[in-house]
Every structure is written in C-alpha cells, then in structure tokens.
N, C-alpha and C positions, 0 to 999 in steps of 0.2 A: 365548253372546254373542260376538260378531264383535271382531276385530279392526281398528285405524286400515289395516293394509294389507292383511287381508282383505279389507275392503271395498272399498278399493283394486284389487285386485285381480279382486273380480268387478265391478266393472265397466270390467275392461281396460285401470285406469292404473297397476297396480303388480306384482310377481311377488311369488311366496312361495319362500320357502327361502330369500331374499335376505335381506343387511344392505345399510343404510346411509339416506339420506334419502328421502322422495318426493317428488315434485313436484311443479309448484305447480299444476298440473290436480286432482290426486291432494287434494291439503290442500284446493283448493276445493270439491269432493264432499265431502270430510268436515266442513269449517266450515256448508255445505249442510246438510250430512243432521243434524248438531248441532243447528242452528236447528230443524229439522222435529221437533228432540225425541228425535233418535236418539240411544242410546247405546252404547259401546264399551269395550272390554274395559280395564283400565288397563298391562296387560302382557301384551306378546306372547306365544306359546309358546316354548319353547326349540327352535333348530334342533338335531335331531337328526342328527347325520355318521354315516356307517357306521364303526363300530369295528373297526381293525385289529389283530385277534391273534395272537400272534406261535405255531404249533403245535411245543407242548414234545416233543423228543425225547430220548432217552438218550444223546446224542452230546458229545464234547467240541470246543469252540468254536475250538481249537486247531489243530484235525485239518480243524476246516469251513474255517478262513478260509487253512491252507495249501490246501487242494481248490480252494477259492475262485479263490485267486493261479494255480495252475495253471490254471485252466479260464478266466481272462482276465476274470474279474468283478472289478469294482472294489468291495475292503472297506481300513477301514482298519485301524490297526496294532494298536489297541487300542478298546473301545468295544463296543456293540451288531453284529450281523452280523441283515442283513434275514430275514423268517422263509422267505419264499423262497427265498433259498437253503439256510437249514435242510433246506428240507422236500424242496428238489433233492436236497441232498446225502443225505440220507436214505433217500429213493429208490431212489437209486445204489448205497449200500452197504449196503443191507435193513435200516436201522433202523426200528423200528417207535415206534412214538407212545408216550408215558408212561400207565400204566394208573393211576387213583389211587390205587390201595395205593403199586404203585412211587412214587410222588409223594409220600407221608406216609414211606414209608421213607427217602427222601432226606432228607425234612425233619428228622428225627429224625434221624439222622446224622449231619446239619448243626452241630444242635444239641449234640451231645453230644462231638463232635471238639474236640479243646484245639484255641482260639486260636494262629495261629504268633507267635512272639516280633519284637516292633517292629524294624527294623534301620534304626540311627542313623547316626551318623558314624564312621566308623573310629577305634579305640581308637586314636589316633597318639599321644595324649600317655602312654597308659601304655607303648607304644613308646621313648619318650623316656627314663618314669622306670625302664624295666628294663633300659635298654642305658647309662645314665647321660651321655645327651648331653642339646644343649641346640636349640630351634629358632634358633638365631642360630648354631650351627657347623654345622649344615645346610644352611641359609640361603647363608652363605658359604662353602662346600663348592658348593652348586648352579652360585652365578652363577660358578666360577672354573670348573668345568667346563660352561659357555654354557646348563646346564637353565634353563628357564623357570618360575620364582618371582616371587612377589609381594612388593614390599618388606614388606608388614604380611599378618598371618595367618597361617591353617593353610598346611601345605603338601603336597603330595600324598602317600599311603602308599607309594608305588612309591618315589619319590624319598629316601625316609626308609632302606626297605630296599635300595635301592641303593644308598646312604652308609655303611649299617650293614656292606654285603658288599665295601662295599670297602676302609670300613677293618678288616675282619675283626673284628667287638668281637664281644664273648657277653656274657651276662647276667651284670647283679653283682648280689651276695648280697645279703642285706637288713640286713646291716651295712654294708657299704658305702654301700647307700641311703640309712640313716639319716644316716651320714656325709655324704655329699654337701649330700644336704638342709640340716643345718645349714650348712655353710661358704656353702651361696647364700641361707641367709637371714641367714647375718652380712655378707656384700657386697648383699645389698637394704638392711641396715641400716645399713650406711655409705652407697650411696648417696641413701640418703634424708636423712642427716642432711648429706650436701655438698649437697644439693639446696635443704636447709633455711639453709643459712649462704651460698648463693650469694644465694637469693631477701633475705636479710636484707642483705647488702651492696647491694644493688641500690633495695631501697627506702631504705634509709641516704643513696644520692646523690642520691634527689630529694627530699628536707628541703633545708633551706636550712639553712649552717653554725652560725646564729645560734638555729635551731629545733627543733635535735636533742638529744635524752638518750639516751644509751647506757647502761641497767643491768650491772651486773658480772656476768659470765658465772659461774654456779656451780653443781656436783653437781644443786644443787636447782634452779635457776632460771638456764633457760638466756638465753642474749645478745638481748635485746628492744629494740627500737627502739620510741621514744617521740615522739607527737608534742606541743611545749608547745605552748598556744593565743598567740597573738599579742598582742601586747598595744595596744590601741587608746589613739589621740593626740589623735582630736580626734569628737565627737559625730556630726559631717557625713557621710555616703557618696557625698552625689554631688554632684561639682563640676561648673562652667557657665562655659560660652567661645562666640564666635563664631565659625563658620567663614567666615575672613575672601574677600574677592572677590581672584581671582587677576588679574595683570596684564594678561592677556588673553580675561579675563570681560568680556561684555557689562554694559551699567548695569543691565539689566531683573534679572541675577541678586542675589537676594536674600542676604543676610550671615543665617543663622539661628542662633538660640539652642540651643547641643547640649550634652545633659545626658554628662557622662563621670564615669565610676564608678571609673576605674583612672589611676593617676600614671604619665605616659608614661616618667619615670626612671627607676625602682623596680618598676613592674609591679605595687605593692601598691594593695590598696585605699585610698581616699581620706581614710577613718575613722582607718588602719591606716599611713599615708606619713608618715616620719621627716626625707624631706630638708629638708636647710636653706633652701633655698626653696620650700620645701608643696606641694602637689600642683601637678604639671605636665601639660599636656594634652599629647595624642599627637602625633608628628612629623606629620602628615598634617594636625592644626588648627593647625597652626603653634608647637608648643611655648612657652605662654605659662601663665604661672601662673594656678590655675584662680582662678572667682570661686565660693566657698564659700558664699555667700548668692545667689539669682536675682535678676537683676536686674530 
C-alpha cells in the first residue's frame, strides 16, 4: 500500500526522501484518488540517512588531536575528534584497525581498573586548621599587600601558602588545635550573646514606653522583652469626616464622607485613642474631631 506522497510522487507532484508539506496540486490528487476509493498507507516509512561510523583504532586521542593542530585541521580542545582524521592519522603512523578480541580486551580492562578518586575543592580549610590561622587574617593580610580577594568566601590555595611562607608558621600540634578550637568557640559564644542583647535593645525601642515589660534577667531566664496588649476605650474603629473644599476648589468639587481608622494625634487606633479630645482626623482632612457614628 502506497503512501500520501508516494503517490505524490508518481505522479510528479512530490519527492521522496523529503520532509515537510505538499501541495496543494499534490493534496488534490490525493483528496481525488480518496473519493475514487483509493486507499493509503497511514504512515510513511522512515527515512533512512546513511550512518556515520566513526573506524575504532588503537591510538590515543591525545596524540591524534596534537597531529591534528599540527597538520592545520581544525579540532577542538576537548570532545569527539572526526573519524577522518582518525583514520588519517592512523595511516600515517601504521596503526591498524581494532580486532575484536583486542576490543573485548579493552573492555574488560576498562572494567576492572579502580575508578580515579573524585578531585574537589582544595583542602584550604584544613590548611587553615593545621597552621592555626584564620580566613579573616588572610583576607587582611591579602588586601594590604594589593592580592586580589573577595570580601566574602573561599580564597585561593596559592594566596593561603603565600601567607603561610611568609609569615614562616609550621604546623601546631593537636593540642594546640584543641586549644585554639575552644578559645574561638568561646568568642563565637560571646559574640552571639552581644548579638543577642543588641538585637533585644533594639526591639525594646520600638514598644512604646507605656507598652513595655522587661522580665528580670536571671541564670535561668534570660532578659525578654514583652509585649502588653493595649487596652481598648471605646467599641468604635472607624471614625468619619469630610474632606472639606479648599479655597481655591472649584464648586463642582464634591466634600466626601472618608472613613479614618487612625487619630491624626496619637497615631493609635480609633477603638484604642486616649486623647482628651477623641480621635482626631489627619492634618491633610483638616484635623477635626472625628464623627464616631456615620452620618
């Protein structure tokens, strides 16, 4: 059974080996041949490409892609090398083709040679903990003599062993390490707890004087800042005024009813506003006591 551009085809409106659409000669021959009862295939065949395979030699890729650079062919740095030039190169320096035993023997090889060990980041921090420095007198060690560091992070292993040789240090013992160790986690431990009493100061001044409790600092129970709830005055939260027409408003502009939620005096809520003349609207509605019922 024929294909839509087989049949296309034999009658010289379409090619084969091609992709893409036909045309609209091509689809009326087949909408044609349809009606007349003809039938067609529901899928094309697959176009088949000629397969390019690369002929394996015993050579290393190393040796080919220097030849390569010499001989003025363009390969690149790292990646696949065309089999072309393999098989040039090969040539040239009488390697002959892979036999399949040598094929299976490679394989087996392959297989059975230890994996190389993964290479990470340079050990710089165990640098650090053997010579008993720290990346922050490094750091300022670098920028004073003009090396290029980054304010934050690693920093390079050159730069480290260049610090280390020139302030001559050598390795401390592992009592010493222990030592050190502790005395920087008792200054992490101090500054965490000024970090803690700064942060506690800081939220302290934004309470209001009238809304703060300070617990007594003790062994057990360090200095906490409390907040009291407010204490409410009147049922209401949203007070009502007019924004009134300024002197050089037009008559068409309208005076409207604006709901306000906050006492222009006091900044408190409206529920929650002590002053002796009750909630006040904002400087901008003309500061006039609010009307706590709508009118």
């Amino acid at each position: 059974m024929q294909t839509k551009r087989e049949y296309a085809a034999s009658l010289g409106l379409a090619q084969l080996g091609v992709r893409g659409r036909l045309s609209a000669a091509a689809n009326q021959a087949i909408l044609d041949a349809q009606k007349n009862g003809m039938r067609f295939a529901e899928t094309a065949k697959p176009i088949t490409r000629p397969s390019i395979t690369t002929t394996e030699y015993d050579v290393d890729l190393g040796e080919v892609r220097k030849w390569a650079k010499a001989k003025g062919y363009p390969v690149s740095e790292r990646g696949r090398i065309a089999s072309v030039l393999i098989a040039e190169y090969a040539k040239e320096t009488g390697k002959k083709a892979l036999t399949p035993e040598r094929k299976a023997e490679k394989k087996a090889a392959k297989a059975v040679a230890p994996k190389p060990e993964k290479r990470g980041k340079p050990a710089v921090h165990n640098t650090y903990e053997n010579y008993g420095i720290t990346v922050t007198e490094v750091r300022a060690w670098a920028r004073e003599n003009g090396l290029n560091v980054n304010p934050r992070g690693m920093i390079a292993t050159e730069i480290v062993q260049q610090y280390i040789q020139t302030k001559n240090l050598s390795p401390i013992s592992e009592d010493e390490k222990a030592t050190l160790k502790a005395k920087r986690a008792e200054i992490a431990e101090a500054e965490k707890a000024a970090m803690q009493e700064k942060t506690e100061k800081r939220l302290a001044k934004r309470l209001p004087k009238q809304e703060k409790k300070v617990v007594a600092n003790t062994p057990s129970t360090p200095a906490i800042v409390k907040r009291v709830e407010p204490k409410r005055v009147r049922p209401e939260n949203v007070g009502w005024t007019y924004a009134e027409r300024k002197a050089g408003d037009p008559q068409h502009i309208s005076e409207p009813l604006v709901a306000v939620t906050t006492c222009g005096d006091c900044s408190k809520g409206v529920g929650f506003c002590s002053c002796a003349t009750g909630p006040m609207a904002p400087k901008y509605l003309g500061r006039k006591p609010l009307l706590l019922v709508r009118p």
